[in-house]
Residue, then its C-alpha position, 0 to 999 in steps of 0.5 A: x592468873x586472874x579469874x574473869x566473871x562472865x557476865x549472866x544470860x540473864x543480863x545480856x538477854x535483857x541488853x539485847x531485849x532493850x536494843x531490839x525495842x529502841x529499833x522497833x520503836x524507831x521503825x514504827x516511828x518512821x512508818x507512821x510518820x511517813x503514812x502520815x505525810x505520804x496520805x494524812x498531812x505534808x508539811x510545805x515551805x512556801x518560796x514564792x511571792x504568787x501568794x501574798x498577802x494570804x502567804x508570805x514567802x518562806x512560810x510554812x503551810x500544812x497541806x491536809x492530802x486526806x480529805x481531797x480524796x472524798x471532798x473535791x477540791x472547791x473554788x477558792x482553796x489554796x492548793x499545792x501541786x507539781x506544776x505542769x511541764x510549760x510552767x515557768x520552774x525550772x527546778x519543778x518545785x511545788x507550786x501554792x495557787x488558789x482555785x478560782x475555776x472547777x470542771x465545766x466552769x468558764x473563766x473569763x478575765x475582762x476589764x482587770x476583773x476575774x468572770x466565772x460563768x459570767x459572774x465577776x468573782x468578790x475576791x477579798x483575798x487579793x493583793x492590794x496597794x493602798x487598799x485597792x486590789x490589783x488588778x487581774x490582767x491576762x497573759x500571753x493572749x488568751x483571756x478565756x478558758x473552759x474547764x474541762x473534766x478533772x481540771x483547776x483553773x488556778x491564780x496566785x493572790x498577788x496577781x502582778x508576781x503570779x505564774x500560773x493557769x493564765x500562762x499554762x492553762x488549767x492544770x490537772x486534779x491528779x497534779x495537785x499534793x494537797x490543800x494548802x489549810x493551816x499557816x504555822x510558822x513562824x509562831x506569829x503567823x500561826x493560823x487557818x487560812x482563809x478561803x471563799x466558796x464565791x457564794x456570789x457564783x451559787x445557783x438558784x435552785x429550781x421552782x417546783x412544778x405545778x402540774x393539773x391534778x389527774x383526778x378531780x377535786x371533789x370540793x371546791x376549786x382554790x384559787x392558787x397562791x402565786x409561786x415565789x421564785x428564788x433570786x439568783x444570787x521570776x513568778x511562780 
């Protein structure tokens, strides 16, 4: 008969201590990687043509879901969202579109040229051929739109292979996942993406009021200097 030595306390305590931790690490790991994702950053494969040049197709884009939430979303970023119920997608997938029209804004497209509160935009960003951009022509029959509270009037960068608010209108803030900011792979391709603020669509701040003193002055009048007034400055 052959005598068996059982294995120590101590030995099967520390086996069991090292699982454990291999599982705590492995839950704390997935937690903060779905925190991240789920209200930090989301990782988003492009698989569209709505915004080339900026973004080619099968790209990787990181899309930033933190800063939305105390930074609202401006003309000219790129936004992913779920895309309305009318949208060409029929699989439902993210769509990737700019911005071109916020809240209260009035979009017009006139002459292959995008208005916003009757400004024509500067759109650098636009798809060209042979160094001219595309023309941007409407859909359907409308050709203007007003944005109405908690709305983005959105356009894809290559116009001619876009779907987007000129088909289905305006879609909602509360439908959109995330800035789009960060272009990381392939390799190559790596880099921030460009967005416009339209510094062209700016208001002119106000000219300061000058109303009569209500007392009188005790010395001599002035004569005033003259004010200077600001100067107003399958698609998918």
């Amino acid at each position: 008969m052959t005598d068996q030595t059982p294995t120590p306390p101590s030995t099967n305590r520390r086996a069991l201590g090292c699982l454990l931790e291999i599982v705590e690490t492995v839950v704390l790991t997935l937690i903060l990687f779905w925190v991240i994702q789920s209200f930090v950053a989301q990782p988003f494969q492009v698989q569209q043509f709505s915004m080339q040049n900026t973004i080619q197709d099968r790209q990787f884009v990181l899309v930033d879901r933190l800063t939305p939430h105390f930074d609202p979303y401006h003309r000219g970023d790129i936004v992913v969202f779920t895309p309305p119920a009318n949208a060409e997608s029929p699989d439902q997938k993210p769509f990737i579109k700019r911005v071109i029209g916020v809240a209260s804004d009035k979009v017009d497209i006139r002459d292959g040229k995008v208005f916003v509160n009757g400004i024509q935009l500067d759109e650098p960003y636009l798809f060209a051929v042979d160094g001219k951009a595309q023309p941007t022509v409407p859909e359907a029959d409308a050709a203007s739109w007003t944005i109405g509270p908690g709305e983005l009037f959105v356009m894809g960068d290559h116009r001619a292979r876009s779907s987007d608010s000129r088909v289905f209108g305006p879609i909602e803030v509360t439908s959109v996942i995330g800035r789009a900011w960060l272009r990381y792979w392939p390799l190559e391709d790596i880099g921030v993406l460009p967005t416009d603020r339209h510094p062209e669509l700016a208001s002119p701040s106000p000219s300061p009021s000058a109303g009569p003193s209500a007392k009188p002055s005790a010395g001599p009048k002035k004569t005033p200097k003259p004010t200077k007034r600001p100067t107003a400055t399958p698609r998918r």
